[in-house]
KEZA-911092 format. One line per field, with one value per residue (C-alpha): residue number from 1; residue in one letter; x, y, z. Coordinates in nm, 3 decimals, m for minus. Layout:
BEGIN
num c(NUM  ...);
residu c(a  ...);
X c(X  ...);
Y c(Y  ...);
Z c(Z  ...);
***
This chain:
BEGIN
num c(1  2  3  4  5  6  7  8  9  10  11  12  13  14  15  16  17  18  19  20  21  22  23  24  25  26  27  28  29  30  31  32  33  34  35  36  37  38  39  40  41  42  43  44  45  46  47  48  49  50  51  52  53  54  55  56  57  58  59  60  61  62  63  64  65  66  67  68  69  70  71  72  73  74  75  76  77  78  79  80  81  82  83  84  85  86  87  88  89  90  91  92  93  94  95  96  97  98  99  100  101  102  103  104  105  106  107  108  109  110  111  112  113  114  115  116  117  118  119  120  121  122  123  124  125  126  127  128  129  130  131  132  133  134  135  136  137  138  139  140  141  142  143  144  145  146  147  148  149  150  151  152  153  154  155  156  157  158  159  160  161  162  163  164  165  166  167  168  169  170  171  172  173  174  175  176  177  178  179  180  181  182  183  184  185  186  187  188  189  190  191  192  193  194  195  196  197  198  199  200  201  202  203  204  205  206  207  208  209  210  211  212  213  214  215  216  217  218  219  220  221  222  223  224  225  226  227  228  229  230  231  232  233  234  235  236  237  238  239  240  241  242  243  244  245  246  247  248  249  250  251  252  253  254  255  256  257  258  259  260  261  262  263  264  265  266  267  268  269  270  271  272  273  274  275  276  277  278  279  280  281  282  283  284  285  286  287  288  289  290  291  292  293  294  295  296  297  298  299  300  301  302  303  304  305  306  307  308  309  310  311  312  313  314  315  316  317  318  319  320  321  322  323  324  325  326  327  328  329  330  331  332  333  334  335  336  337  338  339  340  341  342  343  344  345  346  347  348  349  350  351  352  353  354  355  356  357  358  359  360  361  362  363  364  365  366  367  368  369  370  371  372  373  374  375  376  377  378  379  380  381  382  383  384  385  386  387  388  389  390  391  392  393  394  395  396  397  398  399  400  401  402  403  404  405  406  407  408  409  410  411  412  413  414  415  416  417  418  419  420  421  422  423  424  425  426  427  428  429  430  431  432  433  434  435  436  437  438  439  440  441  442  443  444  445  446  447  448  449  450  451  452  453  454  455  456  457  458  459  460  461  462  463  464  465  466  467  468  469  470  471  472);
residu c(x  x  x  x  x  x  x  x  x  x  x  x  x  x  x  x  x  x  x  x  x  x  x  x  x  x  x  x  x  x  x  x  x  x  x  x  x  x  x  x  x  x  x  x  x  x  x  x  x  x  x  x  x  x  x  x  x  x  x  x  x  x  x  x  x  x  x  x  x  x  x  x  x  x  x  x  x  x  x  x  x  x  x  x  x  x  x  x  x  x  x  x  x  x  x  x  x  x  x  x  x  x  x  x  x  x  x  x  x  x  x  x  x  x  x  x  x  x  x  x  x  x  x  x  x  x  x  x  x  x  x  x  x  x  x  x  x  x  x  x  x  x  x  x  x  x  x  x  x  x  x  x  x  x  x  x  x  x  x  x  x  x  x  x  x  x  x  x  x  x  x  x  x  x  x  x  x  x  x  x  x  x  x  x  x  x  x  x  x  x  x  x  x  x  x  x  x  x  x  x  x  x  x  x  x  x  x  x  x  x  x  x  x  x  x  x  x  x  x  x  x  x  x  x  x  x  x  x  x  x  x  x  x  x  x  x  x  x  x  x  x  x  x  x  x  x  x  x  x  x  x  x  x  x  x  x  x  x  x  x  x  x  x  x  x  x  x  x  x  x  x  x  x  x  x  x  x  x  x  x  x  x  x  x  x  x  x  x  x  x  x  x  x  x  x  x  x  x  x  x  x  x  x  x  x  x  x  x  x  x  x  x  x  x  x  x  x  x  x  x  x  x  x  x  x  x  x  x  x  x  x  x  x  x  x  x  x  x  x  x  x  x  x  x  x  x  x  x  x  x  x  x  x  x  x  x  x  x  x  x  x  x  x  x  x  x  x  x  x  x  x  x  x  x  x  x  x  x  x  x  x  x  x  x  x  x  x  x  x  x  x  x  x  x  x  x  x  x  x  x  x  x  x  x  x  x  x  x  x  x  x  x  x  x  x  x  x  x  x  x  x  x  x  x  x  x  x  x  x  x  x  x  x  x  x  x  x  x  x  x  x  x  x  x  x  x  x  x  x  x  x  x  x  x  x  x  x  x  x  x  x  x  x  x  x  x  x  x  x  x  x  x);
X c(0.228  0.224  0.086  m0.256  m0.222  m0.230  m0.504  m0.700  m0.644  m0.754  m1.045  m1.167  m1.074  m1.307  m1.605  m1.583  m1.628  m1.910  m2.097  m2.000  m2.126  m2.469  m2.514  m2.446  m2.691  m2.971  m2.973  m2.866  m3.174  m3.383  m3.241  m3.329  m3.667  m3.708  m3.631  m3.792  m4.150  m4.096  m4.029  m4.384  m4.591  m4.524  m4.635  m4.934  m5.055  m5.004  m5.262  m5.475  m5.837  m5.954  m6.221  m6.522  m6.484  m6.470  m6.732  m6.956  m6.882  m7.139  m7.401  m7.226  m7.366  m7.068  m6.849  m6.898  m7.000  m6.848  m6.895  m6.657  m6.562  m6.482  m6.321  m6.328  m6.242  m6.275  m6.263  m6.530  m6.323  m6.281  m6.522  m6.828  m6.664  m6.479  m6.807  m6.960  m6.668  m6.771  m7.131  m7.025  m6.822  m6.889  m6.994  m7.270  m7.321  m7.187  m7.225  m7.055  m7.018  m6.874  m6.796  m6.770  m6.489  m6.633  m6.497  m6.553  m6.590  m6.893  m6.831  m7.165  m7.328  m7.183  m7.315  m7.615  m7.649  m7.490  m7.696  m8.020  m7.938  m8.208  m8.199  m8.246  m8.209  m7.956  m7.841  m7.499  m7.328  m7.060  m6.808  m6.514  m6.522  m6.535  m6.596  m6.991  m7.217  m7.427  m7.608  m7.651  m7.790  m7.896  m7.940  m8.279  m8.154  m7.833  m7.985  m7.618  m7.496  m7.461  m7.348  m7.227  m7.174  m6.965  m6.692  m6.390  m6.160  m5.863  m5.893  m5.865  m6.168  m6.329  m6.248  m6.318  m6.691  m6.698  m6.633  m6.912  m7.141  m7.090  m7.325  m7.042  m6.800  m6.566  m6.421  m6.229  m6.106  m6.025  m5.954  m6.112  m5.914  m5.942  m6.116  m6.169  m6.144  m6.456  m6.337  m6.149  m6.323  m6.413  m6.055  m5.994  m6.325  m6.212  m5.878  m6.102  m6.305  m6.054  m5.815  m6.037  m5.705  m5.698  m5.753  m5.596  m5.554  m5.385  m5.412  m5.207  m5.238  m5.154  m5.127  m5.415  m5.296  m5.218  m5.537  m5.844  m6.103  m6.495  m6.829  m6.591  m6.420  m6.045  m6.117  m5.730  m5.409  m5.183  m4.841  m4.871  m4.672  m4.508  m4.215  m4.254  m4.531  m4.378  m4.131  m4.355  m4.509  m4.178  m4.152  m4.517  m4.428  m4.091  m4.256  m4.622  m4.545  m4.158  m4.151  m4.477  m4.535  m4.188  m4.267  m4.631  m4.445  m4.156  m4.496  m4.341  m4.593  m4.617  m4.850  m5.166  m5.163  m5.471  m5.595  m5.709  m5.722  m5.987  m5.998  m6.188  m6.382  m6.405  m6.054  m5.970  m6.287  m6.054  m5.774  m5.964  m5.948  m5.753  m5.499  m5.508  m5.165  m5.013  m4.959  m5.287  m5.271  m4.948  m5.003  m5.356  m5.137  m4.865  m5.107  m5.294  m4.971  m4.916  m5.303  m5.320  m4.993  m5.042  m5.421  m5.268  m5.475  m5.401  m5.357  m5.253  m5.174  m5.170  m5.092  m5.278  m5.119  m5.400  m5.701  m5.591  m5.741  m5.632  m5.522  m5.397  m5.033  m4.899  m4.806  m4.635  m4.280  m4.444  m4.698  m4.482  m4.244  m4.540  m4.648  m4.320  m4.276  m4.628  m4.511  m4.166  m4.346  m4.602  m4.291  m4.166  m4.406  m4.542  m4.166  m4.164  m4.520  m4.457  m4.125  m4.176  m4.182  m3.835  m3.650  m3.890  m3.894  m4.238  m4.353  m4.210  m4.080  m4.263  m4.073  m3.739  m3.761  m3.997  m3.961  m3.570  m3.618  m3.846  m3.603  m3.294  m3.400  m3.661  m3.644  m3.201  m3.212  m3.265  m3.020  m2.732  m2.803  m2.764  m2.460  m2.328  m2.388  m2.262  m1.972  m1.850  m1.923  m1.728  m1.456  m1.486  m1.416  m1.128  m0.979  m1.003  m1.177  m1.032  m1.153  m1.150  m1.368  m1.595  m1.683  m1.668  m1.909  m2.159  m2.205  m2.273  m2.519  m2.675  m2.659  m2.799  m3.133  m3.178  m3.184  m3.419  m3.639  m3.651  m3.691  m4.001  m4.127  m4.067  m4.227  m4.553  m4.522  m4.483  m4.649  m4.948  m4.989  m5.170  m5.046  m5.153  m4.915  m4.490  m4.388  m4.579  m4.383  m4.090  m4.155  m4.214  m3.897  m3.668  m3.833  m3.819  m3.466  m3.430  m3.515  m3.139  m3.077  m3.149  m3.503  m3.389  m3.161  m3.417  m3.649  m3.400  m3.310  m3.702  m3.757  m3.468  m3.616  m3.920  m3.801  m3.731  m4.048  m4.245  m4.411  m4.649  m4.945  m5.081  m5.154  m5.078  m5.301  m5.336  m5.454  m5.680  m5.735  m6.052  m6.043  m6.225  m6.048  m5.667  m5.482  m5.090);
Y c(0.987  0.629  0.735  0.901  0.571  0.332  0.630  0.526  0.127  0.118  0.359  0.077  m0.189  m0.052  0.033  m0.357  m0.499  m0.240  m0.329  m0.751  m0.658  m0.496  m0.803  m1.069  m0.906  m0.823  m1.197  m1.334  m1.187  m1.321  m1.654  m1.685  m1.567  m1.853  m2.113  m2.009  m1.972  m2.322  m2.458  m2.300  m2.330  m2.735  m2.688  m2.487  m2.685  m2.987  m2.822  m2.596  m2.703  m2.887  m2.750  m2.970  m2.793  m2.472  m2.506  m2.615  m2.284  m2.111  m2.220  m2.043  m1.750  m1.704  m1.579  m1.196  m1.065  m0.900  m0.620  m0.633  m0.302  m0.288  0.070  0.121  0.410  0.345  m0.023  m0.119  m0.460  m0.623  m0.531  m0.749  m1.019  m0.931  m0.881  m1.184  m1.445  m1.222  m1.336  m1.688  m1.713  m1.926  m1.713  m1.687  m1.328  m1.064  m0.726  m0.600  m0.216  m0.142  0.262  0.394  0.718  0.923  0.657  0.842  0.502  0.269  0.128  0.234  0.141  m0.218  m0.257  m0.168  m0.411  m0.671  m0.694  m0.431  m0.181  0.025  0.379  0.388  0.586  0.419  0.699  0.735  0.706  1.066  0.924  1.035  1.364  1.222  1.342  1.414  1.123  1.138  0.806  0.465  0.163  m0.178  m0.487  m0.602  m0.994  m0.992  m0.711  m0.812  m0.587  m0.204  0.056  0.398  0.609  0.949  1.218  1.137  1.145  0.896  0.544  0.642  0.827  0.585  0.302  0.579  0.615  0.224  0.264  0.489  0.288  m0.063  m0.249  m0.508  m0.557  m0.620  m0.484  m0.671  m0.407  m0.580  m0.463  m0.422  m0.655  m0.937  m1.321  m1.447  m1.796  m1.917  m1.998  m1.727  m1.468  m1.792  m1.880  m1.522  m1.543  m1.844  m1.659  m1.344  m1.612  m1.781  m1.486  m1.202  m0.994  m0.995  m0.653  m0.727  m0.993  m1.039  m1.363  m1.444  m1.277  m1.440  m1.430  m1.431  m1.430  m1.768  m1.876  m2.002  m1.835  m2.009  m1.856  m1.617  m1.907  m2.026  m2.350  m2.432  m2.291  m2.188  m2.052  m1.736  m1.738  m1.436  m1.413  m1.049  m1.215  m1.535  m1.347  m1.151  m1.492  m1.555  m1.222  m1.244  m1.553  m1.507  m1.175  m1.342  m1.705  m1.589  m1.240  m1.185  m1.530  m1.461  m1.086  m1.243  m1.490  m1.214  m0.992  m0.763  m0.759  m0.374  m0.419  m0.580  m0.594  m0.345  m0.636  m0.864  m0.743  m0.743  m0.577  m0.473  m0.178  0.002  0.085  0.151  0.436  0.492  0.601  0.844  0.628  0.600  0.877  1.006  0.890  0.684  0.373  0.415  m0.037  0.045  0.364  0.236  m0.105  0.129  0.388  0.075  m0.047  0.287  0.359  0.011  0.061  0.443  0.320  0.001  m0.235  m0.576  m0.699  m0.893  m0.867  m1.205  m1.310  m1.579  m1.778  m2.021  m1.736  m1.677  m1.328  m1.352  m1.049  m0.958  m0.809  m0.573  m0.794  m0.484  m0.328  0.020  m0.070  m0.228  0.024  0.274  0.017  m0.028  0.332  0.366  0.155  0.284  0.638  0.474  0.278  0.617  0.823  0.557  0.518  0.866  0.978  0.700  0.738  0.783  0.382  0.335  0.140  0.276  m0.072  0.100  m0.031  m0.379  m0.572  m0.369  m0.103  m0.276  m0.541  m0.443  m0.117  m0.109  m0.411  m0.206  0.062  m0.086  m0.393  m0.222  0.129  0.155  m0.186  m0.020  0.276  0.020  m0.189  0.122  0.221  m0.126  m0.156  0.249  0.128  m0.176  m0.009  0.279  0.108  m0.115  0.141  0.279  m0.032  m0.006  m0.356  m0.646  m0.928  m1.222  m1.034  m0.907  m1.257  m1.431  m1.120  m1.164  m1.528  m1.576  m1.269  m1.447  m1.841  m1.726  m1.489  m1.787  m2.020  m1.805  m1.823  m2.157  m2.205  m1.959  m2.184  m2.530  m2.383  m2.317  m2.651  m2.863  m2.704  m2.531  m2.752  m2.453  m2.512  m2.824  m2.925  m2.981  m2.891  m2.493  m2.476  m2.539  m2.311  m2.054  m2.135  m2.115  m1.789  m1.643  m1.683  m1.477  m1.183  m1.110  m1.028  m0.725  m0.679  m0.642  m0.358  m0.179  m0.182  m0.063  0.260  0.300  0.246  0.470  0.768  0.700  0.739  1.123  1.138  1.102  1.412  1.301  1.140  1.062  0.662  0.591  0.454  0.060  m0.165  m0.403  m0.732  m0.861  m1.181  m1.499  m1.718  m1.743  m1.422  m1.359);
Z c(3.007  3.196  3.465  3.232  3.016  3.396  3.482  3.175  3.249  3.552  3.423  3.171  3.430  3.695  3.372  3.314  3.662  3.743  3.474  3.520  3.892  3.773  3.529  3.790  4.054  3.779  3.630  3.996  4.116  3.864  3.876  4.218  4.183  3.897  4.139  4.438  4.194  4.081  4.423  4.577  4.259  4.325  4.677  4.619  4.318  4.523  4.818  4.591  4.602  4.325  4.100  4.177  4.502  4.388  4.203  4.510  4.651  4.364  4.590  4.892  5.044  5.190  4.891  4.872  4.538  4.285  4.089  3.746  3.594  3.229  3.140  2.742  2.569  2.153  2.215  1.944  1.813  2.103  2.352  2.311  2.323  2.692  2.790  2.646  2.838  3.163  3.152  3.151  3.462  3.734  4.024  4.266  4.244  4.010  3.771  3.470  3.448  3.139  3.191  2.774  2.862  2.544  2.298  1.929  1.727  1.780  2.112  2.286  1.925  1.949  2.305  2.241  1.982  2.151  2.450  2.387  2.593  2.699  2.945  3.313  3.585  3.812  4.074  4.115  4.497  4.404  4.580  4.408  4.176  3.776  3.456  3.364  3.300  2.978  2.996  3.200  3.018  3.112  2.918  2.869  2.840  3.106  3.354  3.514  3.263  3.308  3.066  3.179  2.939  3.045  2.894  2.850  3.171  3.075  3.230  3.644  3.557  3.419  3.702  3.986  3.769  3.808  4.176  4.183  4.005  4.240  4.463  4.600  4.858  4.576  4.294  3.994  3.737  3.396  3.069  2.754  2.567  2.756  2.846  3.173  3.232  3.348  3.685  3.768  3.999  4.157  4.284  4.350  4.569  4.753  4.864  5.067  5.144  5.352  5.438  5.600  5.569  5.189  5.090  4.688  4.483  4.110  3.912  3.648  3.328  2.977  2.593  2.390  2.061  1.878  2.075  1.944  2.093  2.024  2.220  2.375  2.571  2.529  2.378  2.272  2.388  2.121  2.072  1.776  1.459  1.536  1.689  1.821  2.015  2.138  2.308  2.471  2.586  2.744  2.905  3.077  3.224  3.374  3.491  3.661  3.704  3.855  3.962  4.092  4.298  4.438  4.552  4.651  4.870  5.040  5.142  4.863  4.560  4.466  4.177  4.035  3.685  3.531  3.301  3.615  4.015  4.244  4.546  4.861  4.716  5.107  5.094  4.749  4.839  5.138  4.986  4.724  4.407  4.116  4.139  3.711  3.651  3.350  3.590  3.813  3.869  4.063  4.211  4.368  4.500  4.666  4.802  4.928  5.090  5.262  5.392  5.582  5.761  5.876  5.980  6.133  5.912  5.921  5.582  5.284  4.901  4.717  4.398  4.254  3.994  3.875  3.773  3.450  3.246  2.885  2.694  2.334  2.361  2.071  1.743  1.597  1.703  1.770  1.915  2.166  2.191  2.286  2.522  2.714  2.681  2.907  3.170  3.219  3.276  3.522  3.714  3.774  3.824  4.143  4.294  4.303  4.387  4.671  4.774  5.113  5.127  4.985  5.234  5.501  5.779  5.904  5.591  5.644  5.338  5.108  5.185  5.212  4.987  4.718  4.657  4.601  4.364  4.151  4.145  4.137  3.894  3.709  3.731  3.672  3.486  3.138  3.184  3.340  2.976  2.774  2.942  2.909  2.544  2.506  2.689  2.452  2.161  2.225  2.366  2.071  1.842  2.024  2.054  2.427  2.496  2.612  2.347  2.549  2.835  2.567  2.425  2.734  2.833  2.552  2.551  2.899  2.918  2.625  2.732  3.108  2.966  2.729  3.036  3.173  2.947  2.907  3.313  3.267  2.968  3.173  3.482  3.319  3.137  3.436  3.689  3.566  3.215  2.985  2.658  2.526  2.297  2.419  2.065  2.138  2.471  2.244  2.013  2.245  2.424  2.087  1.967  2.320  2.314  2.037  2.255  2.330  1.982  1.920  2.072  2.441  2.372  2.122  2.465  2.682  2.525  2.493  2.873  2.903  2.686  2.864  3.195  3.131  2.923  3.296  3.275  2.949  3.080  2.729  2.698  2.359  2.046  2.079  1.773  1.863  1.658  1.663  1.944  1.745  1.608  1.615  1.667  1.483);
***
């Protein structure tokens, strides 16, 4: 009987330092990633080129151009407008494809009154098999803008029709839902300008909702009311303006977020395409990763913090929770479809670096929470947990994500200066906090469902708000 009841003990004993181990590596690792973001985004901002220069470069023959594919499947609300901000960017030379994947509302009917479309015959390079194309259009005022109009084939149908579809030596995927700042294909341009390794490049993508949004331009940076969305603020930049520039920096950046990426259209052709997966902006990075180093490429992946792409992010809980639910499926379905580069050295730090962090932090993160929280509860109720460890527990966990936050908040703030007013970044920093209470652990066991839900490939319905004005 002692000896079951010491068995037991040391049972719980061993439960609570696993679990204090996981915690202090998961929010160890982020904390160093934190720091080490702010410490180069002060150096780089200190030696980035200034914009007056930048802008000299439009008259550059030098900067290779740019074809921007827009894939939109029922995107009628927001559409015209992401298409509108993309004809005002400043670049030498550029096209818009919009590719319409058999959207059933009024998509093609918006574009077509948007910009007076009208039918050509624009042949199409079959590069990679797609779905059947009904229709391509061109706009009698912007002739920059092209309209493919096709059955429905999912989006890495619709991106591989894009593909098809290109005149340029580059290719800058964004999504339907979003506003490019007018400078930013021209930063991104400047970096394969100056690196002739660069084969991929991801700027920073933020929040569009509390903005005000005037001739499809940002005009002020706002924090939203809501404070579903304000956290979500918090989590995009402790995951671009800390995760990312870190990875970027360690030769370990594994994806390029689908909203904003260019890159060099040759080898994206090279490697077949989009593979039709749930997490194609991932998959295509990895598979990148792989082709260059069994071909013995010389290259890079960058991410670029300062080219900002603007996108709305869900302002209702399940609209969320089928978003998160997405990308958990597409994080596992690329570790796995690419597993061959898990700790693989031939792959260099991508392989050793990045791809255990993905698994280990982002792929097991959600299902170490759950069994965490599982854990306490149950030994809660059983009056198995040690009190004092359980507070002590709880308020640090809570006191060091809050300080994360914050750090992701004050890095923006002081080193990038995007939202205009201090008393947003504090509003943003007191709502994100609140992310710890209750709407972390809803997430994880979503992510955790969704990690044995990686056979469904289905994307989800997304509401759209319409973009002008000020989004909730």
């Amino acid at each position: 009987m002692i000896l079951t009841f010491l068995s037991i003990g040391n049972t719980l004993l061993c439960f609570q330092v696993l679990i204090l181990l996981a915690f202090l590596i998961i929010n160890g690792s982020y904390t160093y990633i934190t720091f080490f973001a702010f410490r180069h985004l002060r150096e780089s901002s200190d030696a980035a080129p200034d914009l007056d220069r930048l802008l000299a470069l439009t008259r550059s023959a030098n900067l290779r151009p740019i074809t921007i594919v827009i894939p939109a499947y029922n995107e009628q609300v927001t559409l015209v407008e992401t298409v509108r901000a993309a004809t005002q960017i400043n670049y030498p030379r550029y096209e818009i494809v919009v590719v319409n994947d058999g959207s059933t509302d009024d998509t093609l009917q918006s574009l077509k009154e948007a910009f007076h479309l009208v039918l050509i015959d624009r042949p199409e390079q079959k590069i990679i098999e797609t779905e059947e194309v009904r229709a391509v259009y061109v706009s009698e005022r912007l002739p920059q803008i092209w309209v493919i109009d096709k059955v429905n084939g999912g989006k890495a149908d619709a991106l591989n029709c894009g593909l098809n579809y290109s005149r340029y030596p580059l290719f800058c995927a964004i999504d339907a839902d979003s506003i490019l700042d007018p400078d930013a294909l021209l930063r991104m341009g400047h970096q394969f300008l100056i690196e002739r390794n660069l084969i991929a490049a991801g700027g920073s993508v933020r929040v569009l909702n509390g903005c005000v949004v005037e001739g499809s331009r940002i005009k002020k940076i706002r924090s939203p009311r809501s404070i579903l969305t304000n956290i979500q603020i918090v989590e995009y930049l402790r995951g671009f303006m800390a995760g990312r520039v870190t990875l970027g920096e360690y030769e370990s950046l594994l994806i390029i977020s689908g909203a904003f990426g260019i890159f060099r259209k040759d080898l994206i052709l090279a490697i077949g395409g989009y593979r039709k997966t749930v997490g194609e902006d991932m998959d295509v990075v990895l598979r990148l990763h792989r082709y260059c180093v069994e071909q013995d490429i010389k290259y890079k992946v960058y991410f670029i913090p300062e080219p900002v792409c603007w996108t709305q992010v869900p302002s209702d809980f399940p609209s969320l929770l089928r978003q998160r639910n997405r990308w958990q499926r597409a994080l596992v379905d690329s570790i796995w479809h690419n597993r061959t580069m898990l700790f693989n050295p031939k792959y260099g730090r991508a392989g050793t670096l990045g791809m255990p962090f993905f698994l280990f932090i982002e792929l097991f993160g959600p299902l170490i929470e759950f069994v965490g929280y599982l854990g306490f509860v149950l030994f809660f109720i059983f009056h198995m947990l040690n009190p004092l460890f359980a507070l002590l527990f709880f308020t640090i966990s809570i006191l060091w994500g809050m300080w994360l936050n914050a750090a992701a908040v004050l890095l923006d703030n002081f080193v990038l200066h995007k939202y205009e007013s201090l008393s947003d970044s504090y509003r943003i920093a007191i709502l994100g906090s609140l992310e710890y209470l209750g709407y972390r652990q809803v997430l994880a066991v979503e992510r955790l469902i969704a990690t044995f839900q990686v056979s469904q490939t289905h994307w989800g319905h997304a509401d759209r708000k319409t973009i002008p004005g000020r989004t909730p």
